[in-house]
Kinemage of the C-alpha trace (Angstrom):
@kinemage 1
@onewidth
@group {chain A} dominant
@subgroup {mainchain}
@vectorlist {calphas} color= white
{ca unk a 1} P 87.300 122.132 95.851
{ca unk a 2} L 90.535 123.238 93.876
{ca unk a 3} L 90.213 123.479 90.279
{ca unk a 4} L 92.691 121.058 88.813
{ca unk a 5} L 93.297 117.589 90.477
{ca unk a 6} L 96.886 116.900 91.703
{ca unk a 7} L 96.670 113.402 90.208
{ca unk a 8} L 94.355 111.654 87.845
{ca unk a 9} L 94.199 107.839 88.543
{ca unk a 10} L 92.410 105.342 86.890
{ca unk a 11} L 88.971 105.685 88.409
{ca unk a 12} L 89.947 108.394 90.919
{ca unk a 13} L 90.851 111.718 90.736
{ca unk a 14} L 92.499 113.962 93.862
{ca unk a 15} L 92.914 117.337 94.556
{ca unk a 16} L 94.335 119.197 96.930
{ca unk a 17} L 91.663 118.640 99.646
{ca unk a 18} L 92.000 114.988 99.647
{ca unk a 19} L 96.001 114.601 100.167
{ca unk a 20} L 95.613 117.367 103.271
{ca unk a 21} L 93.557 114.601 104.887
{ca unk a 22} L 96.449 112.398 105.100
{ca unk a 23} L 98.734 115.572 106.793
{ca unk a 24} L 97.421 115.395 110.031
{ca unk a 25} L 95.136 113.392 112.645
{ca unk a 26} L 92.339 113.889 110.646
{ca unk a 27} L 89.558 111.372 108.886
{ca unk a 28} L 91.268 110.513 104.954
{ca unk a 29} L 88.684 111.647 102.393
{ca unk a 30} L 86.792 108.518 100.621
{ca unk a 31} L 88.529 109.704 97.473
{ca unk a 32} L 91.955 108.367 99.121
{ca unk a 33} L 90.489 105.349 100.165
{ca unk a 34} L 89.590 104.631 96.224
{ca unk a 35} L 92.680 105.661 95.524
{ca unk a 36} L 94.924 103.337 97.152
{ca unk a 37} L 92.855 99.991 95.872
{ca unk a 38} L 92.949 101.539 92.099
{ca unk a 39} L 96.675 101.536 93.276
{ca unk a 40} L 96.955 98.070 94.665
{ca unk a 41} L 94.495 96.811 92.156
{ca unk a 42} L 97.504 97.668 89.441
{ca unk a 43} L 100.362 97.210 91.114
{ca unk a 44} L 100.115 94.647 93.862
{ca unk a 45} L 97.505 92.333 92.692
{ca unk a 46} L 98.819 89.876 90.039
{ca unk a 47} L 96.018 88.186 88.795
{ca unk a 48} L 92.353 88.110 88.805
{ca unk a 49} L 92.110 85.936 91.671
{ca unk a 50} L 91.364 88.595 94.457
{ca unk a 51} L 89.144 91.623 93.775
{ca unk a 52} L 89.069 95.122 95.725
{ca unk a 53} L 85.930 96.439 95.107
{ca unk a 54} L 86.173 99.988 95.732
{ca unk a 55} L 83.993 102.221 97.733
{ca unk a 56} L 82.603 104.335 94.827
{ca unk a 57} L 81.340 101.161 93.395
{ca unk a 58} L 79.962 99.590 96.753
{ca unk a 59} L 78.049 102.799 97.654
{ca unk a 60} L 76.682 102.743 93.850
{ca unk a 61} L 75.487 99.046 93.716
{ca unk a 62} L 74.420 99.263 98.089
{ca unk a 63} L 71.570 101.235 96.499
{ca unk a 64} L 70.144 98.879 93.936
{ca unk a 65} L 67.654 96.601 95.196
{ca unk a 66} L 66.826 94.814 92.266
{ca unk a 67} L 68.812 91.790 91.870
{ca unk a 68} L 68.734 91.819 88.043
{ca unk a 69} L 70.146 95.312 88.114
{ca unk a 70} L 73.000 94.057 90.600
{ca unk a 71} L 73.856 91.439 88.179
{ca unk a 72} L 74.754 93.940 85.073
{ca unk a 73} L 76.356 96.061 87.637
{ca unk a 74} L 78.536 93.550 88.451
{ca unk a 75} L 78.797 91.756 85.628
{ca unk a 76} L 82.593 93.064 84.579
{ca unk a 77} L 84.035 92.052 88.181
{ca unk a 78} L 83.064 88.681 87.160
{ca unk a 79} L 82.774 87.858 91.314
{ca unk a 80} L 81.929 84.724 90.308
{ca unk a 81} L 85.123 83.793 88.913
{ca unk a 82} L 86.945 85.187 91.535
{ca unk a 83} L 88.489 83.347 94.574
{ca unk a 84} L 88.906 86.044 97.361
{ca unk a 85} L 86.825 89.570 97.315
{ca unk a 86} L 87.240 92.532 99.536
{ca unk a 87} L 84.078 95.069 100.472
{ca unk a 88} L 84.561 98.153 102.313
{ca unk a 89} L 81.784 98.337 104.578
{ca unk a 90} L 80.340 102.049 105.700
{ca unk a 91} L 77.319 102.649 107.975
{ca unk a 92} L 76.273 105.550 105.649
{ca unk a 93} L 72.722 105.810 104.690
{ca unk a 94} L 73.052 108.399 102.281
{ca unk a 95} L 73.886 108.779 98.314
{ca unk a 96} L 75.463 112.079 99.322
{ca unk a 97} L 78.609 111.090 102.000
{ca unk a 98} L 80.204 107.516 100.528
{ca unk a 99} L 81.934 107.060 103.849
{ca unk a 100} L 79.332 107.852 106.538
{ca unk a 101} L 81.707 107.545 110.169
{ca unk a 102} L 83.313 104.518 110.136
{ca unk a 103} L 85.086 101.833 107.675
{ca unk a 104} L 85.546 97.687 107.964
{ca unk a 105} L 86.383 95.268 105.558
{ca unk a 106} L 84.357 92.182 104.945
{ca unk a 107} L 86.342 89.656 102.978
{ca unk a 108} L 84.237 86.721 100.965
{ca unk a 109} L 86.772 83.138 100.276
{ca unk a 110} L 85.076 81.569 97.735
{ca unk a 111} L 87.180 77.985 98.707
{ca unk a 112} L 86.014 78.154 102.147
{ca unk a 113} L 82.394 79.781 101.382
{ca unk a 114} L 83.311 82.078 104.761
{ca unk a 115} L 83.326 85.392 105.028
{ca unk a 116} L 85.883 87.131 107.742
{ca unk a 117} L 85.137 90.473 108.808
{ca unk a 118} L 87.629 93.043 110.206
{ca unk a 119} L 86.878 96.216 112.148
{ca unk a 120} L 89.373 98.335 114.242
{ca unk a 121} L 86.605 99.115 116.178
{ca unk a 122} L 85.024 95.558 117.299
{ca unk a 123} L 81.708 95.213 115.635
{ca unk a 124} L 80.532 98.563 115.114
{ca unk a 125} L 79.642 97.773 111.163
{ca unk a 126} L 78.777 94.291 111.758
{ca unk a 127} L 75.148 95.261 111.464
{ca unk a 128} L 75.802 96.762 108.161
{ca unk a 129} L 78.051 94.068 107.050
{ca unk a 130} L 75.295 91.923 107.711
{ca unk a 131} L 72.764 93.691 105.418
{ca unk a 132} L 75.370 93.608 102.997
{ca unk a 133} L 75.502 89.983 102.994
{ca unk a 134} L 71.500 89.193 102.668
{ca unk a 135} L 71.663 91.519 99.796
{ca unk a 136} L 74.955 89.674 97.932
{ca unk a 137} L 75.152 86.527 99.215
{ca unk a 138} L 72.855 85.248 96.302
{ca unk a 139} L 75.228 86.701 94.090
{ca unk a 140} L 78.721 84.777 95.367
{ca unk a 141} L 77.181 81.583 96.245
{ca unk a 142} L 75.155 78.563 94.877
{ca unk a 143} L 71.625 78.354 95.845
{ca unk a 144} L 72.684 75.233 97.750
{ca unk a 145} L 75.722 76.000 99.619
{ca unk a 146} L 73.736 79.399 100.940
{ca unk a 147} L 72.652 77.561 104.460
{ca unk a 148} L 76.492 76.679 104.952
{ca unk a 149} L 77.612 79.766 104.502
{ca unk a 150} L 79.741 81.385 107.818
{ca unk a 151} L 80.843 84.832 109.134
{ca unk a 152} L 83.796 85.087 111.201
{ca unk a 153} L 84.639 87.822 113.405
{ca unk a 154} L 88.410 88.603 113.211
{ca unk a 155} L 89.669 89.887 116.970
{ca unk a 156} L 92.024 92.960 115.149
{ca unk a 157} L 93.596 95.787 117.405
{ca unk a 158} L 91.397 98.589 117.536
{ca unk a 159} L 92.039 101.870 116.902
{ca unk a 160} L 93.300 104.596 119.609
{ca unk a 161} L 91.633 107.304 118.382
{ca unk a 162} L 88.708 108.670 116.189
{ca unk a 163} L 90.138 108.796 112.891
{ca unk a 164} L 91.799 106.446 111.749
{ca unk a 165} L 89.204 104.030 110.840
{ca unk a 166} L 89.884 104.428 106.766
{ca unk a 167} L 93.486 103.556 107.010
{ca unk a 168} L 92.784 100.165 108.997
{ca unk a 169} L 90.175 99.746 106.270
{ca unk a 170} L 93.446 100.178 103.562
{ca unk a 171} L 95.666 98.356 106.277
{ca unk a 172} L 93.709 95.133 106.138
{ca unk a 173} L 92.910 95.171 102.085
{ca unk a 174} L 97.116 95.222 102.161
{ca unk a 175} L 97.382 92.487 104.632
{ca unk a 176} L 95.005 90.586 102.264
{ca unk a 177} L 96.376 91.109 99.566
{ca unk a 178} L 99.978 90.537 100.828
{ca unk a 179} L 99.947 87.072 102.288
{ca unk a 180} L 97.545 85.896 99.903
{ca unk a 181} L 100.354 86.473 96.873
{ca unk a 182} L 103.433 85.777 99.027
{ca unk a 183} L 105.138 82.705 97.918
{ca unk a 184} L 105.752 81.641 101.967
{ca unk a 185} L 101.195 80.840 102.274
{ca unk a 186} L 100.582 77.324 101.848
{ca unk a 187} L 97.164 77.839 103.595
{ca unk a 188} L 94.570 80.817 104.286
{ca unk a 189} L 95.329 80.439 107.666
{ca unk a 190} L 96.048 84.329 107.555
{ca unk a 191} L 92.770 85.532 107.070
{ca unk a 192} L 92.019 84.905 111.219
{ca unk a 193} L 95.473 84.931 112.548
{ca unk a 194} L 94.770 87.436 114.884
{ca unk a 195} L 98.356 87.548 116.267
{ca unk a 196} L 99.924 87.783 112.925
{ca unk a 197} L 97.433 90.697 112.002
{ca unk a 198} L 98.029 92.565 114.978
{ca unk a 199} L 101.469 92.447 114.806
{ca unk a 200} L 101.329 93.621 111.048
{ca unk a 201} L 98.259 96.360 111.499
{ca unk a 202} L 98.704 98.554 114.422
{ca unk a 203} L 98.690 102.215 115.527
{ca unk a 204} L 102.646 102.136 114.358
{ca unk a 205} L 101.915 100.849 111.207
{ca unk a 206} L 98.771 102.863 110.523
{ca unk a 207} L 100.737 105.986 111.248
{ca unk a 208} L 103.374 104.826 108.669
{ca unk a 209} L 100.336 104.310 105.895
{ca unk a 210} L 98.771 107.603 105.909
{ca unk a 211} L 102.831 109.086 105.513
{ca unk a 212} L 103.266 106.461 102.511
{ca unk a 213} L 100.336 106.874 100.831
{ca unk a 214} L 100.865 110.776 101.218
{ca unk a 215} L 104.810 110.212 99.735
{ca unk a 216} L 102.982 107.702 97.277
{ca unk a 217} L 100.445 110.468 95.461
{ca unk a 218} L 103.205 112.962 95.638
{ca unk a 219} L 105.419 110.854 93.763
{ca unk a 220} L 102.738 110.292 91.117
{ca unk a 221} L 102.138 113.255 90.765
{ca unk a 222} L 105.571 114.451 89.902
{ca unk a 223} L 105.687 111.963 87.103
{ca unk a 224} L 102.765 113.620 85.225
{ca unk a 225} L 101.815 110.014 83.595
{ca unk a 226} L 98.479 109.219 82.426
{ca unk a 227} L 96.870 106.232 84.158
């Protein structure tokens, strides 16, 4: 690991071995992953409707089986309060590797009491997005409405090689986030529109992330602010 970071950033700092993930076909470093919701977190999101937890935080509280201990955890996100939630899911069993080998998103609507699931490579975390929600579920929803509560498997494009898996993950927090702000969505209808997601999140656009994300850090970094 290099010495000094090339950009401190809210919650997340990078260094040099981070940003080369995003030079070349490789995996991106969890680091860049926490980066870019800190960054859409301030910048994109405009209210505290819709929360990104990031991955630092979900590997953290995954760990904690005491539900008393989850609530004070938690207890700043207010997830209560909030209307739509994003969790990166990882089928890592270990404190020591956040990531473990592949990222989805599971996405709780509080209005609908549903949560849709997204994964570029079918189901491969549903299992572990499934643990996930006997563990939290409590936590997001009234003791009544628990029995009512649905899954829904979104049918996304997957992805055409090994490694991209993180940037589908960033991909489909974007998407979220996107259409749930823009001024044009009368209704969440966006959340399963599969065609609309696959023509917004595919190998094209996936390949133009990882070079935007890798212009966006460089950028920051030039301005030397502190965050």
């Amino acid at each position: 690991m290099s010495l000094e970071p090339v950009l401190n950033y809210y919650t997340i700092s990078l260094y040099q071995e981070h940003v080369d993930t995003l030079t070349g076909n490789y995996w991106i470093e969890d680091a860049i992953i926490t980066f870019y919701f800190e960054y859409l977190t301030h910048n994109k999101i405009k209210d505290d409707k819709l929360l990104l937890l990031n991955p630092t935080m979900m590997m953290f509280i995954s760990f904690i089986t005491s539900k008393e201990e989850l609530e004070e955890a938690l207890k700043e996100r207010k997830l209560t309060e909030r209307e739509i939630i994003c969790f990166p899911i990882t089928d890592t069993q270990s404190l020591e590797q956040i990531g473990g080998s592949h990222w989805s998103l599971l996405v709780f609507v509080k209005k609908l009491n549903t949560f849709y699931y997204y994964d570029s490579m079918y189901t491969y975390n549903f299992h572990s997005a499934q643990n996930f929600l006997n563990k939290f579920k409590p936590l997001l929803i009234e003791k009544e409405k628990l029995k009512e509560t649905k899954i829904i498997q979104v049918k996304t494009k997957s992805q055409e090689n090994s490694y991209d898996c993180g940037l589908y993950l960033l991909s489909f927090a974007n998407y979220i986030q996107n259409h749930f702000y823009s001024e044009n969505e009368k209704s969440l209808n966006f959340l399963s529109d599969s065609k609309l997601i696959n023509k917004e999140i595919n190998e094209n656009s996936v390949i133009e992330l990882r070079s935007n994300i890798l212009n966006l850090i460089t950028s920051l970094a030039k301005e030397k602010k502190t965050y």
